[in-house]
C-alpha positions in Angstrom: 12.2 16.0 -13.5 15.3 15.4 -11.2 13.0 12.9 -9.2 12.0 11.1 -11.9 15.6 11.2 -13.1 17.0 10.2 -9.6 14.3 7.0 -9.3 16.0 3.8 -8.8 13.0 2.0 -9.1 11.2 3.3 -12.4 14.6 4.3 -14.1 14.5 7.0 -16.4 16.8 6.9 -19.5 16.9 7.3 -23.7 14.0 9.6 -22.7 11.3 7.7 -21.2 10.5 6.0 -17.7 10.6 2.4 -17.4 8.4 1.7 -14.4 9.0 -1.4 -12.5 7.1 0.2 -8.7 4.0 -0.9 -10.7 4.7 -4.7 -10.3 4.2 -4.3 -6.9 2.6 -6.6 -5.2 3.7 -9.2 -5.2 7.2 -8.0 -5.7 9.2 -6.2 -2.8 10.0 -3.1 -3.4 13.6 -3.8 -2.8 13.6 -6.6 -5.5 12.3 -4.3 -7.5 14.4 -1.3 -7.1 17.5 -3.5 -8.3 16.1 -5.0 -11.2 15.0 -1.1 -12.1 19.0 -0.6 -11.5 20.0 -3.7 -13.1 17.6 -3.1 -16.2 19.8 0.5 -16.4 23.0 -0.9 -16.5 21.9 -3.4 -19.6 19.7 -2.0 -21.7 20.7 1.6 -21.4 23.7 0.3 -23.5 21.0 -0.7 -26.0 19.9 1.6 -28.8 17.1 3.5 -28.2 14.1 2.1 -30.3 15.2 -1.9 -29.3 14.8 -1.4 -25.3 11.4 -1.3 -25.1 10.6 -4.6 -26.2 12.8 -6.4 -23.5 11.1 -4.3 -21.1 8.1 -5.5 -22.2 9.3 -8.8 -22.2 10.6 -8.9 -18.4 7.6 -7.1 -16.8 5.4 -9.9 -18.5 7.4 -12.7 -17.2 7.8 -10.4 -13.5 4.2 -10.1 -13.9 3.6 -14.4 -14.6 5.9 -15.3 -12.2 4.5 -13.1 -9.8 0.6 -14.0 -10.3 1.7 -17.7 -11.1 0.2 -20.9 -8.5 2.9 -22.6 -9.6 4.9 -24.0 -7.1 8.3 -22.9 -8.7 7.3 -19.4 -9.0 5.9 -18.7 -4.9 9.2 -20.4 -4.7 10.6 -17.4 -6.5 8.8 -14.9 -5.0 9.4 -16.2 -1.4 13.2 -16.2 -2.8 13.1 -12.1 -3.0 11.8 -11.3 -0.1 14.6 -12.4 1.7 16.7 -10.7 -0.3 18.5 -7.9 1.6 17.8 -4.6 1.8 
Protein backbone atom coordinates (compact mmCIF):
# COMPACT_ATOMS: atom_id res chain seq x y z
CA UNK A 1 0.00 0.00 0.00
CA UNK A 2 2.75 2.69 0.65
CA UNK A 3 3.84 2.10 -3.06
CA UNK A 4 0.73 2.49 -4.44
CA UNK A 5 0.23 5.47 -2.12
CA UNK A 6 3.72 6.96 -2.97
CA UNK A 7 2.92 6.51 -7.09
CA UNK A 8 3.20 9.76 -8.90
CA UNK A 9 2.04 8.30 -11.90
CA UNK A 10 -1.27 6.36 -11.02
CA UNK A 11 -2.04 8.60 -7.93
CA UNK A 12 -3.87 7.20 -5.27
CA UNK A 13 -6.47 9.34 -3.31
CA UNK A 14 -10.38 9.42 -1.92
CA UNK A 15 -9.66 5.70 -1.92
CA UNK A 16 -8.97 4.49 -5.23
CA UNK A 17 -6.04 4.54 -7.89
CA UNK A 18 -6.36 6.68 -10.81
CA UNK A 19 -3.98 5.01 -13.34
CA UNK A 20 -2.60 7.20 -15.97
CA UNK A 21 0.98 4.45 -16.58
CA UNK A 22 -1.71 2.68 -18.73
CA UNK A 23 -1.85 5.41 -21.41
CA UNK A 24 1.48 4.54 -22.26
CA UNK A 25 2.37 4.39 -25.39
CA UNK A 26 2.17 6.86 -26.88
CA UNK A 27 2.56 9.03 -23.91
CA UNK A 28 6.07 9.39 -22.10
CA UNK A 29 6.14 8.35 -19.05
CA UNK A 30 7.27 11.66 -17.77
CA UNK A 31 4.17 13.50 -19.39
CA UNK A 32 2.40 11.20 -17.76
CA UNK A 33 3.74 11.16 -14.28
CA UNK A 34 2.72 15.08 -14.15
CA UNK A 35 -0.61 14.99 -15.38
CA UNK A 36 -1.03 11.90 -12.57
CA UNK A 37 0.48 14.87 -10.19
CA UNK A 38 -1.40 17.49 -11.73
CA UNK A 39 -4.82 15.47 -11.75
CA UNK A 40 -3.94 15.19 -7.69
CA UNK A 41 -3.71 18.62 -7.03
CA UNK A 42 -7.24 19.33 -8.83
CA UNK A 43 -9.50 16.90 -8.40
CA UNK A 44 -8.41 15.62 -5.05
CA UNK A 45 -10.09 18.96 -3.89
CA UNK A 46 -13.18 17.48 -5.57
CA UNK A 47 -15.72 15.47 -3.67
CA UNK A 48 -15.38 12.01 -3.73
CA UNK A 49 -18.24 10.53 -5.94
CA UNK A 50 -17.74 13.64 -8.85
CA UNK A 51 -13.84 12.81 -9.68
CA UNK A 52 -14.27 9.83 -11.46
CA UNK A 53 -16.05 11.19 -14.22
CA UNK A 54 -13.28 13.86 -15.21
CA UNK A 55 -10.97 11.13 -15.01
CA UNK A 56 -12.83 9.41 -17.33
CA UNK A 57 -13.10 12.29 -19.38
CA UNK A 58 -9.17 13.15 -19.64
CA UNK A 59 -7.93 9.58 -20.21
CA UNK A 60 -10.46 9.38 -23.26
CA UNK A 61 -9.32 12.56 -24.76
CA UNK A 62 -5.27 11.37 -23.67
CA UNK A 63 -6.34 8.28 -25.24
CA UNK A 64 -7.86 10.26 -28.85
CA UNK A 65 -5.17 12.51 -28.93
CA UNK A 66 -2.76 9.97 -28.48
CA UNK A 67 -4.18 7.35 -31.21
CA UNK A 68 -5.35 10.34 -33.39
CA UNK A 69 -3.66 10.86 -37.39
CA UNK A 70 -4.53 14.03 -37.00
CA UNK A 71 -1.93 16.34 -37.73
CA UNK A 72 -2.68 18.59 -34.54
CA UNK A 73 -2.50 15.80 -32.19
CA UNK A 74 1.23 14.02 -33.46
CA UNK A 75 1.83 17.65 -33.01
CA UNK A 76 0.87 17.24 -29.46
CA UNK A 77 2.35 14.23 -28.81
CA UNK A 78 5.78 15.20 -30.37
CA UNK A 79 5.15 18.39 -27.99
CA UNK A 80 5.62 16.01 -24.69
CA UNK A 81 8.30 14.29 -25.48
CA UNK A 82 10.36 17.18 -25.30
CA UNK A 83 9.18 17.99 -22.30
CA UNK A 84 11.83 17.72 -19.55
CA UNK A 85 12.37 15.32 -17.33
Amino acid sequence: MTTVRASRIDPYFHGRVFSFSELAPPWPIAFLRRVGIRFKQVASGLARQTVKGPYRQLCAALTWIGTSANPHCRVSLRWSLELPR
